[in-house]
N, C-alpha and C positions, 0 to 999 in steps of 0.2 A: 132512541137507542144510542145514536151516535156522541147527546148530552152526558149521557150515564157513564159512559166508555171514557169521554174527557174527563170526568170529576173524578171517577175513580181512578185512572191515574196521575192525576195531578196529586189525589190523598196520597198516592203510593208512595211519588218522587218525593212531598213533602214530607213524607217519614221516616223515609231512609234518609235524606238529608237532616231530620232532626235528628233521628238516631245516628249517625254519624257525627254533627259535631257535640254531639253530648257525650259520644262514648270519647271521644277526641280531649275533649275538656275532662273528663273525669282521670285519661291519664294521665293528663300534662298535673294533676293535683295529688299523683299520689307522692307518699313519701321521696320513694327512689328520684321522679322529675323531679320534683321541687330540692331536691340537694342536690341533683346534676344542674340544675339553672343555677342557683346558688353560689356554688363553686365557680361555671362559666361565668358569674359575672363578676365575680372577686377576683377571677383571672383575666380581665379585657379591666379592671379597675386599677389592677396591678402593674397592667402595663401599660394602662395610661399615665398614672402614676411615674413609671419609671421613667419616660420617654421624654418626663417633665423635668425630669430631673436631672437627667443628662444634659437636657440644654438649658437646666438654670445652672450647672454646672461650667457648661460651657463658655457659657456667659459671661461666670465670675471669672473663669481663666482670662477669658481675654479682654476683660476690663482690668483684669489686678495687672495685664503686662503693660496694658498703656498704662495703666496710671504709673508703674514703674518705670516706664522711658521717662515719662512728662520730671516725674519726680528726678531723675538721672539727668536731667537738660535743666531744671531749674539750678541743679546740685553742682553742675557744672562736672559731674562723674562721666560723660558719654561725648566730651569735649575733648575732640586731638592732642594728642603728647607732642609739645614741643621740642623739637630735637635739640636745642641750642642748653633746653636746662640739665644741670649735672643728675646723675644717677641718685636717687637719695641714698643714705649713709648709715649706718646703725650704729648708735652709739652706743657705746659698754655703760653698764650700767653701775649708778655710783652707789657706794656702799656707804651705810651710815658708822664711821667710826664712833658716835657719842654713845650708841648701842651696849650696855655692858656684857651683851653676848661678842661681839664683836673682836676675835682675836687677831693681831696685827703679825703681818707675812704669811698668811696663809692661804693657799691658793682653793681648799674647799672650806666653806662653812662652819666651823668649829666650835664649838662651847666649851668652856673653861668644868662644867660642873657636868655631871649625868643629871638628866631631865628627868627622869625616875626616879632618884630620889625624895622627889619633893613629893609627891605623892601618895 
């Protein structure tokens, strides 16, 4: 009796434990799961994705600035201002008299003809 009493419930356990992961498995496949998984993983893809990309971003930043020092120290651009040199100077700018636009004393740009004209 006490054989009978074990078997039978070990079938019992063993069938509610099938029937539970079967009805389990058969949700996780219907429509609805299978686009909610879907989505969740396009979203954990998405933001693995992004997190990659910040600090390949990163990355570039702070290599483009050294490479920009190094380039500024070879360039001699990031080299102390000598106090002893004069201020540089801006020189006016010369104007081509051989130009037959080129009218003499005149303090703006002038043409002799209307430029409309020609056209």
């Amino acid at each position: 009796m006490f054989r009978r009493t074990f078997w039978f419930s070990t079938g019992v356990a063993a069938g509610v434990w099938a029937t539970t992961k079967v009805n389990r498995k058969l949700r996780q496949l219907t429509p609805e799961s299978l686009a909610a998984t879907a989505a969740n993983k396009a979203l954990e893809a998405g933001h693995r994705i992004k997190d990659r990309a910040v600090g390949f971003a990163l990355d570039v930043r702070d290599n483009m600035a050294q490479r920009e020092e190094e380039l500024g120290d070879a360039l001699g651009l990031n080299a102390p201002v000598d106090p002893e040199l004069p201020a540089p100077r801006r020189h006016a700018a010369i104007e081509n008299r051989n130009n037959p636009k080129y009218v003499e004393g005149s303090t703006y740009r002038t043409y002799p003809y209307n430029r409309n004209e020609d056209h």
